[in-house]
C-alpha positions in Angstrom: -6.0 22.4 15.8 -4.6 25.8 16.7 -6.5 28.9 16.1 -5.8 32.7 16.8 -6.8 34.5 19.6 -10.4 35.7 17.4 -10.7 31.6 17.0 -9.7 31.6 13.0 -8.1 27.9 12.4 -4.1 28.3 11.1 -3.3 24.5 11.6 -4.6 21.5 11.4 -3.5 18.0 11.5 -5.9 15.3 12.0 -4.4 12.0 13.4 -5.7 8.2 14.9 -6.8 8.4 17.9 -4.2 6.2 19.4 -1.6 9.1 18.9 -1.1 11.1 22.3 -2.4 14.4 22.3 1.2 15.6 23.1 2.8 13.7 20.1 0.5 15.4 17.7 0.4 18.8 19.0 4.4 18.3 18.5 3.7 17.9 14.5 0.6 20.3 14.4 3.3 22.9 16.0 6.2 22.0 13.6 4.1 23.0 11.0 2.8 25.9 12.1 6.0 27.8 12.8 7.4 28.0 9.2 4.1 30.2 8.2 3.8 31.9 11.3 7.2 33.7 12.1 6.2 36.6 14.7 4.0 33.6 16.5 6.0 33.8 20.0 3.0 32.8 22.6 0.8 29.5 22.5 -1.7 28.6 25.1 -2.7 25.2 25.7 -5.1 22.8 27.4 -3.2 20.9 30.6 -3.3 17.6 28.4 -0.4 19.0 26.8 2.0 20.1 30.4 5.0 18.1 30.5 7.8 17.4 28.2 6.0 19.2 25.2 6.3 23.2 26.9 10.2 22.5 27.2 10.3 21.5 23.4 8.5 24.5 21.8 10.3 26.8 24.0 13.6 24.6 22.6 13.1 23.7 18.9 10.7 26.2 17.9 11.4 29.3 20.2 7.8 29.3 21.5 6.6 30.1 25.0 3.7 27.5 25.5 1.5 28.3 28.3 -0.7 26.0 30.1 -4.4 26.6 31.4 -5.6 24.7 34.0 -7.7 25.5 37.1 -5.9 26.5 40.4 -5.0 24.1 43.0 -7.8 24.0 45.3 -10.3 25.3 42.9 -14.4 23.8 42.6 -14.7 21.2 40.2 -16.2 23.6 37.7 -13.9 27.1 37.2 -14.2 29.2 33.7 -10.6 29.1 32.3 -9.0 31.9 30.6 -8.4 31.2 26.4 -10.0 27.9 27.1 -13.4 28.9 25.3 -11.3 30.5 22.3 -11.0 26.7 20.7 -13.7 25.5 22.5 -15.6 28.2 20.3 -13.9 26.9 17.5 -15.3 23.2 17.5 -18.8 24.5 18.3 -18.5 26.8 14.7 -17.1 23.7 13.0 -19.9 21.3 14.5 -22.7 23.3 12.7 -21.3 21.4 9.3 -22.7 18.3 8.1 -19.1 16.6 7.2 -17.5 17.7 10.4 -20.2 16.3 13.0 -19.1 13.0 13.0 -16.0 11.0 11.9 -17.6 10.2 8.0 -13.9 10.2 6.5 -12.0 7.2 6.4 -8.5 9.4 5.6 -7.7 11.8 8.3 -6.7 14.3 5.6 -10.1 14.4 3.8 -11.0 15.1 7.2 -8.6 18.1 7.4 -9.9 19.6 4.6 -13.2 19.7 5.6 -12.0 21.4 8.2 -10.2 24.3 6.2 -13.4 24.4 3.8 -15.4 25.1 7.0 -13.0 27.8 8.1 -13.2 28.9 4.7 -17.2 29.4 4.4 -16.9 31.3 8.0 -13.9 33.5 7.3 -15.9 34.3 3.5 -19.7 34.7 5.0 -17.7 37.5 8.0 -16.2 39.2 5.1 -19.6 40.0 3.3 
């Protein structure tokens, strides 16, 4: 999932769970670009360090920045962004469809998703 800096879902892309958190950040990403041309800055979980920073900057001209605790650091340090999407799952966990896995198809799945971010986006409005 990525989400803007206020937490409102752009993409999503729901895939097995045997698919690397890298490899489907790669198609969440590839995705996300074509909508969202000023997007120049992404920052991401350390699950994702490695080669995926070197391919956003290369294929999709993105500067992907990751947050993880200092070296040295307790075993418990608030990270900056961090509770931005962590925000994010704890809005879409207060909807019946989304607090477990009840979809056999990961894209019924995603559109629960989008119909949650939906209701939120449509109950701030009012």
């Amino acid at each position: 999932m990525v989400t803007d800096t206020l937490g409102i879902v752009l993409r999503v892309r729901v895939h097995r769970a045997n698919v690397a958190d890298s490899r489907g950040a790669k198609r969440v990403l590839a995705t996300l670009k074509p909508s969202f041309e000023r997007l120049k800055y992404v920052w991401a979980d350390r699950a994702y360090r490695g080669t995926l920073v070197e391919w956003a900057q290369r294929e999709l001209l993105l500067t992907l920045h990751i947050v993880a605790k200092p070296d040295g650091a307790p075993a418990y340090v608030p990270l900056p962004r961090r509770w931005v999407i962590e925000r994010t799952f704890a809005w879409l966990g207060r909807y019946r469809r989304l607090v477990k896995d009840y979809e056999r198809r990961p894209s019924v799945s995603a559109a629960f998703i989008y119909i949650a971010s939906i209701r939120r986006l449509a109950c701030l409005c009012a």
